[in-house]
Structures are given as structure tokens and as C-alpha cells.
CHARMM internal coordinates of N, CA and C (Angstrom, degrees):
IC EDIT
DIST 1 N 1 CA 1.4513
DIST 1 CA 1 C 1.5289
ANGL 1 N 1 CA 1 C 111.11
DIST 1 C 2 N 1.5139
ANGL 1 CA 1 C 2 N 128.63
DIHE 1 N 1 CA 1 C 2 N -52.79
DIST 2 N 2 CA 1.1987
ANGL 1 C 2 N 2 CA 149.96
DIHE 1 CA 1 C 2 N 2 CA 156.47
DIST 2 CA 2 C 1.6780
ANGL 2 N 2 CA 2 C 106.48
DIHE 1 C 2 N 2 CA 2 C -19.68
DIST 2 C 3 N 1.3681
ANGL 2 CA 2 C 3 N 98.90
DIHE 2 N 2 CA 2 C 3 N -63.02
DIST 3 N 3 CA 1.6632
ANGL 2 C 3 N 3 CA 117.33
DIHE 2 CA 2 C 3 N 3 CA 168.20
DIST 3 CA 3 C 1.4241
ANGL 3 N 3 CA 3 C 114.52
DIHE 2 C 3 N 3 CA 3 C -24.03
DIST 3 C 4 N 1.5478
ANGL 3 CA 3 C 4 N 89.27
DIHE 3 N 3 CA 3 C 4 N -87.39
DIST 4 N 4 CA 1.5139
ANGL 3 C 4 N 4 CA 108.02
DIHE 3 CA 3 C 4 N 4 CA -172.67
DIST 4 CA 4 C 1.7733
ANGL 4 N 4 CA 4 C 127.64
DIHE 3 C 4 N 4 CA 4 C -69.51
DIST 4 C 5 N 1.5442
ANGL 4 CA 4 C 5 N 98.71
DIHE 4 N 4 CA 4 C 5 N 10.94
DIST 5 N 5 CA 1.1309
ANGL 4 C 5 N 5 CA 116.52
DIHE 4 CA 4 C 5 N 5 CA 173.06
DIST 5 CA 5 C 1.7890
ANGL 5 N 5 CA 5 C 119.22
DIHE 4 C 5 N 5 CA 5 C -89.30
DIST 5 C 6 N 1.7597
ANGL 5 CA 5 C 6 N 88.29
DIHE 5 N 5 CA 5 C 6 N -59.80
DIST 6 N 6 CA 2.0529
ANGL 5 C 6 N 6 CA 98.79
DIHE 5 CA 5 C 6 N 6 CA 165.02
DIST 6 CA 6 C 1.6027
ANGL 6 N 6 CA 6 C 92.01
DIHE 5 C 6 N 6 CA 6 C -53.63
DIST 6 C 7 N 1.1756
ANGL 6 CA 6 C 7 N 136.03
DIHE 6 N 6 CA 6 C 7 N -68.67
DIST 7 N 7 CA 1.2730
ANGL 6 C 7 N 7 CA 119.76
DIHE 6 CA 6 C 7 N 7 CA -161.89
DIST 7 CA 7 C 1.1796
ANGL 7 N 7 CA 7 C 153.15
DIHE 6 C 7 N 7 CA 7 C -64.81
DIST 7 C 8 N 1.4382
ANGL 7 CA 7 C 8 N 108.99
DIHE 7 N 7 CA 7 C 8 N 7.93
DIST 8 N 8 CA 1.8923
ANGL 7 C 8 N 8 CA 158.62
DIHE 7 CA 7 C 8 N 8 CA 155.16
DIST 8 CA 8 C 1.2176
ANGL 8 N 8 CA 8 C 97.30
DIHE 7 C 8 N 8 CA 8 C -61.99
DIST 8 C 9 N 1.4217
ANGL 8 CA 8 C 9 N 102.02
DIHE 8 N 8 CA 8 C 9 N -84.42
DIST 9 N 9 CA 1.5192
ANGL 8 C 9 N 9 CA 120.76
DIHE 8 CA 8 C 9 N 9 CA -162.63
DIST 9 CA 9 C 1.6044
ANGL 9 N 9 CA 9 C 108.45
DIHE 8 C 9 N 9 CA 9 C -60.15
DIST 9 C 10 N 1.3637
ANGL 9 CA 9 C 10 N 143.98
DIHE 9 N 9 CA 9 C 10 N -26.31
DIST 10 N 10 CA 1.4658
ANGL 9 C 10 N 10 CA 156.84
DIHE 9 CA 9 C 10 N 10 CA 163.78
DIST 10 CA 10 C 1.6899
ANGL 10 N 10 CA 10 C 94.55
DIHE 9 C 10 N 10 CA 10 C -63.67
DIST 10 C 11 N 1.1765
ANGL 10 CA 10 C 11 N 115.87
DIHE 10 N 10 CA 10 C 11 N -44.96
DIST 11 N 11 CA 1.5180
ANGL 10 C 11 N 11 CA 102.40
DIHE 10 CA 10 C 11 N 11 CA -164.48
DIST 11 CA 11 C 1.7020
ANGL 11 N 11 CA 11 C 113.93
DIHE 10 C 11 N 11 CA 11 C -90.28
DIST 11 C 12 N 1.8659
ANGL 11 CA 11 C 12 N 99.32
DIHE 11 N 11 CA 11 C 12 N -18.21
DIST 12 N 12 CA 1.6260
ANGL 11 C 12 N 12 CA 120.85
DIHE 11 CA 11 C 12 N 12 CA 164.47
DIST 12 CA 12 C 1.5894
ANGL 12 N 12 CA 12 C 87.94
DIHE 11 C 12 N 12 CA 12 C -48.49
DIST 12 C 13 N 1.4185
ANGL 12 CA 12 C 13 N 117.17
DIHE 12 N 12 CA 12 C 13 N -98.18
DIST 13 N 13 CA 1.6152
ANGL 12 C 13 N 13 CA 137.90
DIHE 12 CA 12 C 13 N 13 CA -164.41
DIST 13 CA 13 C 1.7901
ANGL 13 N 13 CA 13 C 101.82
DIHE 12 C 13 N 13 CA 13 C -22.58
DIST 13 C 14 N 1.0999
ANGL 13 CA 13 C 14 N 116.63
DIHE 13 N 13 CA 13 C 14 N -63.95
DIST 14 N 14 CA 1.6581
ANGL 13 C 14 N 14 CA 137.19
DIHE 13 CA 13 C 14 N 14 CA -158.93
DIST 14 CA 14 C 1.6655
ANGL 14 N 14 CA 14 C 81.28
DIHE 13 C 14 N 14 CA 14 C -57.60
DIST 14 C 15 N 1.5723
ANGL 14 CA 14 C 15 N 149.70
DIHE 14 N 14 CA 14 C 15 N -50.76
DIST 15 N 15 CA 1.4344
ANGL 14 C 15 N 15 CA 148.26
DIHE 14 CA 14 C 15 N 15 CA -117.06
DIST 15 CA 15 C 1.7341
ANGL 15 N 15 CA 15 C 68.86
DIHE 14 C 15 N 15 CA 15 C -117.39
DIST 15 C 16 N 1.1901
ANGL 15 CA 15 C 16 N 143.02
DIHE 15 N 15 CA 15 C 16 N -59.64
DIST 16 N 16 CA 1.2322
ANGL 15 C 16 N 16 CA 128.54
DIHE 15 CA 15 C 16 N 16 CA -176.35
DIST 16 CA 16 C 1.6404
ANGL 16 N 16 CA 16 C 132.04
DIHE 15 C 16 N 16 CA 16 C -74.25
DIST 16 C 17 N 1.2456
ANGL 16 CA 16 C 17 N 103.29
DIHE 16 N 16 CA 16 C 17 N -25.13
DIST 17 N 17 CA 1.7701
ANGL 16 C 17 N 17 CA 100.76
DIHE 16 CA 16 C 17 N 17 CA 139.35
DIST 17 CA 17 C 1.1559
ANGL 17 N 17 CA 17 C 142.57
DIHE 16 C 17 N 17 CA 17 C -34.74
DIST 17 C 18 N 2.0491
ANGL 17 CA 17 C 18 N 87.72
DIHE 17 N 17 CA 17 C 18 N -56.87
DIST 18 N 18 CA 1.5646
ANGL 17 C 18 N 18 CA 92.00
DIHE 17 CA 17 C 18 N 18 CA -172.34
DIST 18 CA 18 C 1.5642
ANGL 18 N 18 CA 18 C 110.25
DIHE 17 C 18 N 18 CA 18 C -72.87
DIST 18 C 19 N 1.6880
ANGL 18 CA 18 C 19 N 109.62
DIHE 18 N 18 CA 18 C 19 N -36.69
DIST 19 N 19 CA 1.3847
ANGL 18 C 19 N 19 CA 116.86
DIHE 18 CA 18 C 19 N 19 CA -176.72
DIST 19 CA 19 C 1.7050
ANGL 19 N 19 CA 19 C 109.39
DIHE 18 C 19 N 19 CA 19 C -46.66
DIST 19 C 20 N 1.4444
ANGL 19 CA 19 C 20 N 131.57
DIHE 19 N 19 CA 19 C 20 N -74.71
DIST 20 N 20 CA 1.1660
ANGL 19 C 20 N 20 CA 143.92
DIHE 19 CA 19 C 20 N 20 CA 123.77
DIST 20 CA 20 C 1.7126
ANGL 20 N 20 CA 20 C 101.77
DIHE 19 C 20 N 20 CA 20 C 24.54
DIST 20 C 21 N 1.2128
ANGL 20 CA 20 C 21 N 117.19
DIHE 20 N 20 CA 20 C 21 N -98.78
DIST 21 N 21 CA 1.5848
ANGL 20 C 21 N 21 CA 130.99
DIHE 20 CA 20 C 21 N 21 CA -167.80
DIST 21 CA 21 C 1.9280
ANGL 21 N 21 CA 21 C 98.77
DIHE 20 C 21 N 21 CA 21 C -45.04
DIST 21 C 22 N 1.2215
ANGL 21 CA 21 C 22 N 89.01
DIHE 21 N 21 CA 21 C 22 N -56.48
DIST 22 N 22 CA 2.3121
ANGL 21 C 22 N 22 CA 92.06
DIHE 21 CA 21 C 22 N 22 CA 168.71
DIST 22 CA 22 C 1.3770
ANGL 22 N 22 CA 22 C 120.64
DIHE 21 C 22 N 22 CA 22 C -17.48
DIST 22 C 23 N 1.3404
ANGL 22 CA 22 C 23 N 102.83
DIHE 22 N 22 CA 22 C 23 N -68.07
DIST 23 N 23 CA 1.3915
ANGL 22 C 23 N 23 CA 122.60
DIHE 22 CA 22 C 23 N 23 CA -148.98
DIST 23 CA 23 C 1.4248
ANGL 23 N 23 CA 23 C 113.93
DIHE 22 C 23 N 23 CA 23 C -98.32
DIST 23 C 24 N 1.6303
ANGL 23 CA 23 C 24 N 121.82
DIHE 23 N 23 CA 23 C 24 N -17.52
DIST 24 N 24 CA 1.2597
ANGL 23 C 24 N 24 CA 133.79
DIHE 23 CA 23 C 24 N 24 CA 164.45
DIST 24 CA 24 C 1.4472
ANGL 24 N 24 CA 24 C 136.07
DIHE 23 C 24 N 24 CA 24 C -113.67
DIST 24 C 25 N 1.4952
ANGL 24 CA 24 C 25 N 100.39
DIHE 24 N 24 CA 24 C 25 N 124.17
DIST 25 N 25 CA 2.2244
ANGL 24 C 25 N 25 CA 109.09
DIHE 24 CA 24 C 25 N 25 CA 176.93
DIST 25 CA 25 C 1.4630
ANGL 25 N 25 CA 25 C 95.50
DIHE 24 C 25 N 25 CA 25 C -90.77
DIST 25 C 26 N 0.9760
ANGL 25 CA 25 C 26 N 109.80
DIHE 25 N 25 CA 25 C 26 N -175.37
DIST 26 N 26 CA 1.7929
ANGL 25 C 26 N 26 CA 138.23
DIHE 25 CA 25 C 26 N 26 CA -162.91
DIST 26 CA 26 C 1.2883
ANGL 26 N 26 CA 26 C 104.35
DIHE 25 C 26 N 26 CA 26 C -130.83
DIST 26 C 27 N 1.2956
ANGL 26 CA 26 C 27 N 112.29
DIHE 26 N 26 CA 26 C 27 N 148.31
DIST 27 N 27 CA 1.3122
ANGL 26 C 27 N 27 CA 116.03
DIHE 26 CA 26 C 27 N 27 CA 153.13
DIST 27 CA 27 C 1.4244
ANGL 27 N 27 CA 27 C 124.61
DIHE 26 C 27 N 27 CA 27 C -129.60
DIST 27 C 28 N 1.2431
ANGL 27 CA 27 C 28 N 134.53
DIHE 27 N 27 CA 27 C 28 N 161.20
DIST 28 N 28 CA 1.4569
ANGL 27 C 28 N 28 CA 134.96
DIHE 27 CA 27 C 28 N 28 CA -143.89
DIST 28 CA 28 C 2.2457
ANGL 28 N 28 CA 28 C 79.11
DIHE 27 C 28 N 28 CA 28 C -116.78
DIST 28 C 29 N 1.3667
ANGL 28 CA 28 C 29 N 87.53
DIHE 28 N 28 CA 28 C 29 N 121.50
DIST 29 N 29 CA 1.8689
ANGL 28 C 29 N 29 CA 100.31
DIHE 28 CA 28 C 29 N 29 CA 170.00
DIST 29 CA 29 C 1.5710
ANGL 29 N 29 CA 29 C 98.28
DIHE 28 C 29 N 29 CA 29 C -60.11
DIST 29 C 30 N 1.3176
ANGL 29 CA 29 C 30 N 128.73
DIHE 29 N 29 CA 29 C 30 N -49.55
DIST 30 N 30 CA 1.3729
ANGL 29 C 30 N 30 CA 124.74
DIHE 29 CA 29 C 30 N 30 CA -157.71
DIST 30 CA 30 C 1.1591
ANGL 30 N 30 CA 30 C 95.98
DIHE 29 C 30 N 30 CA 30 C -79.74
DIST 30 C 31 N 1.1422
ANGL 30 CA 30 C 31 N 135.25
DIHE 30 N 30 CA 30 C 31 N -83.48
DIST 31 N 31 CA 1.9023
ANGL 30 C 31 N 31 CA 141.18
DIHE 30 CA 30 C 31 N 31 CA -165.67
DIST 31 CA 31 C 1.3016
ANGL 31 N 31 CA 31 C 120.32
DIHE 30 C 31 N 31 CA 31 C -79.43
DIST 31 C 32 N 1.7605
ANGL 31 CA 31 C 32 N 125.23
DIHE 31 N 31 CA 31 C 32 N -22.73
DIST 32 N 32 CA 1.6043
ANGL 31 C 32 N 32 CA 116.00
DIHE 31 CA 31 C 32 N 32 CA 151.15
DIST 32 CA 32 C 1.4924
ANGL 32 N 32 CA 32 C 90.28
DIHE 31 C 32 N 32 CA 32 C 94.85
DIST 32 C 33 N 1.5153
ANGL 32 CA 32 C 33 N 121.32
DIHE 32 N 32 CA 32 C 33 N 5.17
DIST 33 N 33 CA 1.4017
ANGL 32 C 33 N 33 CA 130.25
DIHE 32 CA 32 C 33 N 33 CA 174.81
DIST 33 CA 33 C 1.8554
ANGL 33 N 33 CA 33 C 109.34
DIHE 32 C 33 N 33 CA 33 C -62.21
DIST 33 C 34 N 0.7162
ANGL 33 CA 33 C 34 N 105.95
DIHE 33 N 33 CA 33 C 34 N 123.03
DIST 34 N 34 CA 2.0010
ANGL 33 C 34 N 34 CA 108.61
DIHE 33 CA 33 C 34 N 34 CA 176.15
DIST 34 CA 34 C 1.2909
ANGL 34 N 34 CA 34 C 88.03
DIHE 33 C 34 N 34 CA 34 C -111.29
DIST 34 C 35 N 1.5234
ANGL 34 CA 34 C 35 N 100.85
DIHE 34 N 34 CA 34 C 35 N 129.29
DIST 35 N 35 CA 1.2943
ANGL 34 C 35 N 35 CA 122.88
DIHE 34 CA 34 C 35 N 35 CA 164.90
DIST 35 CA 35 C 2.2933
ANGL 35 N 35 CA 35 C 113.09
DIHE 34 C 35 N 35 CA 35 C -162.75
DIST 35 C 36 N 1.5221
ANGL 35 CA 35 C 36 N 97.85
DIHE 35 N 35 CA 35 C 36 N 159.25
DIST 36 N 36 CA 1.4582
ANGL 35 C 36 N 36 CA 104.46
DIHE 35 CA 35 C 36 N 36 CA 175.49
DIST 36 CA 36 C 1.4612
ANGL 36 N 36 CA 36 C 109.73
DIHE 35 C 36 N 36 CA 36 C -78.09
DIST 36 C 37 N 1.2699
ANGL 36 CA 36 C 37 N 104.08
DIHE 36 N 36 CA 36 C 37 N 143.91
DIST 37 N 37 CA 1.9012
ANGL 36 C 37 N 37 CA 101.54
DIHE 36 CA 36 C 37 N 37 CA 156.74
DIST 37 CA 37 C 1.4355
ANGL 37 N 37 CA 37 C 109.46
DIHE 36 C 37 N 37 CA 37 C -112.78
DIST 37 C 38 N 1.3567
ANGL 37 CA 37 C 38 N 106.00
DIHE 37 N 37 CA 37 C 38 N -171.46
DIST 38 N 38 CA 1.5472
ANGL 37 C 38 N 38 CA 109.04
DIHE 37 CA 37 C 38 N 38 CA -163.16
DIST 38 CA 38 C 1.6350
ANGL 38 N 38 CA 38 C 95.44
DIHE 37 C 38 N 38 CA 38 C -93.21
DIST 38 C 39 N 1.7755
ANGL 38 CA 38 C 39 N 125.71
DIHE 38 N 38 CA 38 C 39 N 172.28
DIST 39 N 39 CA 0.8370
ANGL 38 C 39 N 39 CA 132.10
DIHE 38 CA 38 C 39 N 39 CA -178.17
DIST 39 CA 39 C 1.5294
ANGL 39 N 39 CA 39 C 115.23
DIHE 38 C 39 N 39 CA 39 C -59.72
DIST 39 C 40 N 1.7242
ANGL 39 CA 39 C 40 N 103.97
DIHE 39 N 39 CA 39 C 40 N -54.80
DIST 40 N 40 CA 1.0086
ANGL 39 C 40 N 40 CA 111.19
DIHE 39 CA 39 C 40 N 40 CA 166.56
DIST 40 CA 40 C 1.8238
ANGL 40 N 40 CA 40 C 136.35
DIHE 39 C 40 N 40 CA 40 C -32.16
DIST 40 C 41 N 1.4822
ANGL 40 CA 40 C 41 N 92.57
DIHE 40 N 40 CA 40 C 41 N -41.38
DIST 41 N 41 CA 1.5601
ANGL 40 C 41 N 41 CA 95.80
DIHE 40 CA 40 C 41 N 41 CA -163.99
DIST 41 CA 41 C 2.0682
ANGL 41 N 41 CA 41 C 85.69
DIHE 40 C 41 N 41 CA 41 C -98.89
DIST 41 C 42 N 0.5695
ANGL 41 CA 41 C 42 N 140.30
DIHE 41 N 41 CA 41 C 42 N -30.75
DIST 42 N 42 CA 1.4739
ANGL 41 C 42 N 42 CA 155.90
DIHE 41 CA 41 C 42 N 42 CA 166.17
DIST 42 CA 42 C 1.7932
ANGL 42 N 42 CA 42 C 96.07
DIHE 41 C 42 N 42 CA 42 C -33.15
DIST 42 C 43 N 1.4436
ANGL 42 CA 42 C 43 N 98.32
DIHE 42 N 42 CA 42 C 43 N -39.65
DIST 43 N 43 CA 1.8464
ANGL 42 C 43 N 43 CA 103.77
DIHE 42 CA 42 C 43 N 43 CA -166.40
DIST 43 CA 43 C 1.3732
ANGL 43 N 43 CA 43 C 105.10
DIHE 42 C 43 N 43 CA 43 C -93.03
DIST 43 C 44 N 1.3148
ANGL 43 CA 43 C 44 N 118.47
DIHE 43 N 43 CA 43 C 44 N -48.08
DIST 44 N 44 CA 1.6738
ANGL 43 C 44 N 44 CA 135.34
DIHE 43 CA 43 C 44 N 44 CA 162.71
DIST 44 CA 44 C 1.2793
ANGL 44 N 44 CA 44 C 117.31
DIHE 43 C 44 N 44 CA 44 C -68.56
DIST 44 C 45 N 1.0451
ANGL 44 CA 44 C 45 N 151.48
DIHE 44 N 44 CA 44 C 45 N 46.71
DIST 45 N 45 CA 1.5189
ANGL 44 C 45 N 45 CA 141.47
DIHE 44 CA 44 C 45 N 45 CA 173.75
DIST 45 CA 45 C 1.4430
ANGL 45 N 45 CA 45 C 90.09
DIHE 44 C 45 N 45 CA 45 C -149.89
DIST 45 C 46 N 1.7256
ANGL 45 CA 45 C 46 N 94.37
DIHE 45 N 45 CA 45 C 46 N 129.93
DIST 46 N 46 CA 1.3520
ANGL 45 C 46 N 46 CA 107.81
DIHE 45 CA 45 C 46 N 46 CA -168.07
DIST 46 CA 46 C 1.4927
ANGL 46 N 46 CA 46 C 107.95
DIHE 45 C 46 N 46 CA 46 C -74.80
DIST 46 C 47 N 1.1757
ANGL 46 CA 46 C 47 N 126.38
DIHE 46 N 46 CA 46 C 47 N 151.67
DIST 47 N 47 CA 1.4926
ANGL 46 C 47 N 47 CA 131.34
DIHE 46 CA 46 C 47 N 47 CA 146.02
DIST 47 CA 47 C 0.8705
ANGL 47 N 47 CA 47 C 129.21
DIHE 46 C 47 N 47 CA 47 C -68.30
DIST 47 C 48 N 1.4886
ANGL 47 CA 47 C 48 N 113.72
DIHE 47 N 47 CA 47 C 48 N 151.27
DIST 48 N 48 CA 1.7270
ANGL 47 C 48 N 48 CA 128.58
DIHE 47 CA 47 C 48 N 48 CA -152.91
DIST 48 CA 48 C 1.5934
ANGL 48 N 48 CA 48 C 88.55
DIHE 47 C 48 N 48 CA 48 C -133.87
DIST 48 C 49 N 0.6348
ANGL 48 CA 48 C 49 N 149.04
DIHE 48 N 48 CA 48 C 49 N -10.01
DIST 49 N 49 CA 1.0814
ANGL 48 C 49 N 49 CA 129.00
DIHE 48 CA 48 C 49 N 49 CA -146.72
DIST 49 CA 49 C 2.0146
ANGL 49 N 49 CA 49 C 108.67
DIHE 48 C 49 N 49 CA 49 C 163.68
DIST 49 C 50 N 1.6835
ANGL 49 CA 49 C 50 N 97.63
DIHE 49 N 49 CA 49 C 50 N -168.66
DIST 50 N 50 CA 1.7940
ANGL 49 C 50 N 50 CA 105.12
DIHE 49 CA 49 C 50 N 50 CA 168.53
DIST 50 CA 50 C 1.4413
ANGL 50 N 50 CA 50 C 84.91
DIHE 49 C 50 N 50 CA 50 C -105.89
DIST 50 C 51 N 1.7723
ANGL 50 CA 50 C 51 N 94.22
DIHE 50 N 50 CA 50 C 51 N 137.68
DIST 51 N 51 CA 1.4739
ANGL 50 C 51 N 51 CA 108.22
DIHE 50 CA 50 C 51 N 51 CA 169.20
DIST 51 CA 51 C 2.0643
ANGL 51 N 51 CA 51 C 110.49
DIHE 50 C 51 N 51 CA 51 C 55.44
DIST 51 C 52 N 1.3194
ANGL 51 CA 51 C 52 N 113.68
DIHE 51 N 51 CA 51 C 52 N 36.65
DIST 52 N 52 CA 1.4480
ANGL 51 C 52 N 52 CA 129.86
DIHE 51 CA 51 C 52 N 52 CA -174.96
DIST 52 CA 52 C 1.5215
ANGL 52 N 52 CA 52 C 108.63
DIHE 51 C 52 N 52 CA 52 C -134.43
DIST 52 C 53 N 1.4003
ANGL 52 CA 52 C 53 N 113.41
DIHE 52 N 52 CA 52 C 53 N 129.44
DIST 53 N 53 CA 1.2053
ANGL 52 C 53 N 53 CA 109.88
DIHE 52 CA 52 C 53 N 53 CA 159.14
DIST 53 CA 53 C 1.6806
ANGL 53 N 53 CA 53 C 117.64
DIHE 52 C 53 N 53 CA 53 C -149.54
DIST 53 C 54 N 1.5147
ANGL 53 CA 53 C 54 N 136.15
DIHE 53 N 53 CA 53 C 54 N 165.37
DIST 54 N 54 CA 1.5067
ANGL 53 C 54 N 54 CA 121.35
DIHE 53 CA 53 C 54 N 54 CA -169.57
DIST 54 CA 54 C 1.6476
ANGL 54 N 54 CA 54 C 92.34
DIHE 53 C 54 N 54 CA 54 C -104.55
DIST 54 C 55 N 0.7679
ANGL 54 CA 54 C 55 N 123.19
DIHE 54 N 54 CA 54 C 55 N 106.76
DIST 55 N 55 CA 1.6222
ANGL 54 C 55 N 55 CA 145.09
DIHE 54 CA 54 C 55 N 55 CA -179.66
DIST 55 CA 55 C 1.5373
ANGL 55 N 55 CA 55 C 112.26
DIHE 54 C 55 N 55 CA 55 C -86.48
DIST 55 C 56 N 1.5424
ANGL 55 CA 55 C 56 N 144.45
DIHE 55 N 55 CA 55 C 56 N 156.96
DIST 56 N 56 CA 1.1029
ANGL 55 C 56 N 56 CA 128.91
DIHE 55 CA 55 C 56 N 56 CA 125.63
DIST 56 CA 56 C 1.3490
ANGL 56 N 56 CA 56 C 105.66
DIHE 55 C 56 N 56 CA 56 C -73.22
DIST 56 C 57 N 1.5512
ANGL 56 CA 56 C 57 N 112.33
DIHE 56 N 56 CA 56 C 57 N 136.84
DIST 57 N 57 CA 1.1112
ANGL 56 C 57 N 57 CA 112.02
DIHE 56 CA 56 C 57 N 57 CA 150.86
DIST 57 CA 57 C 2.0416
ANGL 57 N 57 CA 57 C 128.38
DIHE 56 C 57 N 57 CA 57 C -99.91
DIST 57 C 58 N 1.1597
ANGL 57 CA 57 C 58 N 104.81
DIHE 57 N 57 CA 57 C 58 N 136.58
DIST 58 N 58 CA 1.2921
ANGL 57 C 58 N 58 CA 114.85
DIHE 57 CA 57 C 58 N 58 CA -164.79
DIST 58 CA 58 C 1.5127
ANGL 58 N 58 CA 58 C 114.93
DIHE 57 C 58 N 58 CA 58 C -61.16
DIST 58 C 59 N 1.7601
ANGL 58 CA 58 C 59 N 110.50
DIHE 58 N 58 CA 58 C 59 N -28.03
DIST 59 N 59 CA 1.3986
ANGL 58 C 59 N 59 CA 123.92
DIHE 58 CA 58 C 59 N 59 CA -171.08
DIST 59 CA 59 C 1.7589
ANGL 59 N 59 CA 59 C 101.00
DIHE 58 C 59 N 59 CA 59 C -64.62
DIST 59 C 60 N 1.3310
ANGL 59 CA 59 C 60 N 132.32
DIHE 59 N 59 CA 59 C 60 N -71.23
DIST 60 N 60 CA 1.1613
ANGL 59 C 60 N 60 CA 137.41
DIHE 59 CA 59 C 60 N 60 CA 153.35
DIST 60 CA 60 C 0.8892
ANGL 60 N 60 CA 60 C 155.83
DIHE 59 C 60 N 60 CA 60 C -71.69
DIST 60 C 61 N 1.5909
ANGL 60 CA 60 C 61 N 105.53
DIHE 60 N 60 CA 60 C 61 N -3.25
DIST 61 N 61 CA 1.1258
ANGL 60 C 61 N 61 CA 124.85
DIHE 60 CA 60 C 61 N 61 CA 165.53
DIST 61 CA 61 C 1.9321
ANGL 61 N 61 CA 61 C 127.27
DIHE 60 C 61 N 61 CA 61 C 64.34
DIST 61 C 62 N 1.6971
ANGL 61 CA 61 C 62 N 85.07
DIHE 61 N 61 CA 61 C 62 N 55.71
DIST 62 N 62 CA 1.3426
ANGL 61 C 62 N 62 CA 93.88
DIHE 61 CA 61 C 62 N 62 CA -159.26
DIST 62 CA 62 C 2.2349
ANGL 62 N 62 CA 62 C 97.22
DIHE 61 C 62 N 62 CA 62 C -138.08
DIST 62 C 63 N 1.3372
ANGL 62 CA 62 C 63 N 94.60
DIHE 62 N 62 CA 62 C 63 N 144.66
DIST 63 N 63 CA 2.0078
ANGL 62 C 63 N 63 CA 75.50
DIHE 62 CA 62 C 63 N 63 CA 170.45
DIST 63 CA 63 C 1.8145
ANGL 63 N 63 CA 63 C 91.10
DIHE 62 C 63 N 63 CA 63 C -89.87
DIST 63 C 64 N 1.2924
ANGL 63 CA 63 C 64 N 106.48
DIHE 63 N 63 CA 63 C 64 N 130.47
DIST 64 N 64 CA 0.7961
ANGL 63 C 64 N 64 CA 105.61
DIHE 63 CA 63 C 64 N 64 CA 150.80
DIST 64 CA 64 C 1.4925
ANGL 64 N 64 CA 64 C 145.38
DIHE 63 C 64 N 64 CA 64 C -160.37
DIST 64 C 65 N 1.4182
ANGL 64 CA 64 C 65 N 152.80
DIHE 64 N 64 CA 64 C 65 N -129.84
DIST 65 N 65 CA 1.6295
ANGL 64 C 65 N 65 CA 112.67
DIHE 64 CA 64 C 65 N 65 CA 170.27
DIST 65 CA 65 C 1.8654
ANGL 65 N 65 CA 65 C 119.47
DIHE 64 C 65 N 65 CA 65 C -106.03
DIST 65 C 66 N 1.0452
ANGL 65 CA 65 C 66 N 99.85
DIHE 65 N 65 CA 65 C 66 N 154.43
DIST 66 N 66 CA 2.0392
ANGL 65 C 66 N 66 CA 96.38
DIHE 65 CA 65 C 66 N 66 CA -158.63
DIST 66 CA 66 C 1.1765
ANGL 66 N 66 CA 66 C 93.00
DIHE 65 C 66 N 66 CA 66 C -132.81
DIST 66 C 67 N 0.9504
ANGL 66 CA 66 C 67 N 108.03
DIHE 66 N 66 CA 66 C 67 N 162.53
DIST 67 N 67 CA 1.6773
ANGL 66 C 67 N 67 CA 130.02
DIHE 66 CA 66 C 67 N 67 CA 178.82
DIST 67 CA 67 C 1.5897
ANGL 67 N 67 CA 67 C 121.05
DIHE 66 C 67 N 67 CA 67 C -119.96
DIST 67 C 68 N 1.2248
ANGL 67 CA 67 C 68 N 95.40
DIHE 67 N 67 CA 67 C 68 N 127.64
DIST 68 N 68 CA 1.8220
ANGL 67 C 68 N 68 CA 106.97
DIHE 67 CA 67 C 68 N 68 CA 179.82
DIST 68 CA 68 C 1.2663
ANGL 68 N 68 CA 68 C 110.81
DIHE 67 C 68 N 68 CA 68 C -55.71
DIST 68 C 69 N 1.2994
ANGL 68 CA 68 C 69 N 120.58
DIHE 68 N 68 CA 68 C 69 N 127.64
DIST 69 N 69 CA 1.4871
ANGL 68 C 69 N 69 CA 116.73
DIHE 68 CA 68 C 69 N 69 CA -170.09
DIST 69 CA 69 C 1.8085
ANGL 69 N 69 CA 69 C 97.89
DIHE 68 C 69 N 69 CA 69 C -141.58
DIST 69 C 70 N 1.4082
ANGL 69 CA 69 C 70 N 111.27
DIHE 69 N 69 CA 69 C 70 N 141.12
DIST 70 N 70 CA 1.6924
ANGL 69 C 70 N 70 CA 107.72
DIHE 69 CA 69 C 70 N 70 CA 176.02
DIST 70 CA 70 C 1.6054
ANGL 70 N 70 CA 70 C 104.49
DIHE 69 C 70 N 70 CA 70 C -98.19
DIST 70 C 71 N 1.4338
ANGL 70 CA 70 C 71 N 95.13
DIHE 70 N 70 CA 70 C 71 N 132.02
DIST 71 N 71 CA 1.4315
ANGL 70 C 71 N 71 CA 127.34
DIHE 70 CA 70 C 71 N 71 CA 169.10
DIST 71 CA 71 C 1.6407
ANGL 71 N 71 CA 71 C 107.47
DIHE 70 C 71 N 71 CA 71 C -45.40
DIST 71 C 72 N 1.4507
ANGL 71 CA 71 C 72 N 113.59
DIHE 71 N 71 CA 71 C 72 N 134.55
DIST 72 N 72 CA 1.3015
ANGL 71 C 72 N 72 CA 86.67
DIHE 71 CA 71 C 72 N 72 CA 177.37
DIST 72 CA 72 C 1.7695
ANGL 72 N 72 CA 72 C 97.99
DIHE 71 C 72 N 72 CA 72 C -113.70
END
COOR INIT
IC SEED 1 N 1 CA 1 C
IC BUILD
């Protein structure tokens, strides 16, 4: 029961990621580049902050810090 309880709640969290990851691009602080990342790196890239994360960004080709921005 215990089981199938963590494994609700893991698949709750994971459905709000992905929802989350949908609806928002990034933007690069240095170059102002908006762009998507992959899910993967979306899950791994540490937070900096609310609505912050250290990204590579592809425009310059740099990791560096971006801002949560909604897709329109």
C-alpha cells in the first residue's frame, strides 16, 4: 500500500514538471537569446533562484543564468 502510494505521488511531481517544462522558454541574462531546453536538462539544472535556472545557452554558447519566461 505504502508502495503504491510513493508511486502516485512520484508520478503527481513528474506530471507537474512536465506541465511546467510545456508552457515555459528561457532566456539567456547575457545575450537575451529565448530558447527551450530538453526535459532532461530542464530536471538537472540547478536553481538559482524563483523562476532561475544555470542553463547552457545555445545562442552563445555559454552555461549561464536564464530566466523563466511563458511561451506564448
Amino acid at each position: 500500500m505504502v508502495i503504491l502510494i510513493v508511486l502516485g505521488f512520484i508520478v503527481i511531481l513528474l506530471g507537474i514538471a512536465l506541465w511546467l517544462y510545456q508552457r515555459n522558454v528561457w532566456r539567456c541574462m547575457e545575450c537575451n537569446f529565448t530558447f527551450r531546453v530538453r526535459f532532461s536538462q530542464y530536471l538537472a539544472a540547478p536553481n538559482l533562484g524563483v523562476h532561475q535556472k544555470e542553463l547552457y545557452c545555445p545562442y552563445c554558447k555559454k552555461k549561464t543564468e536564464c530566466l523563466e519566461e511563458r511561451s506564448e
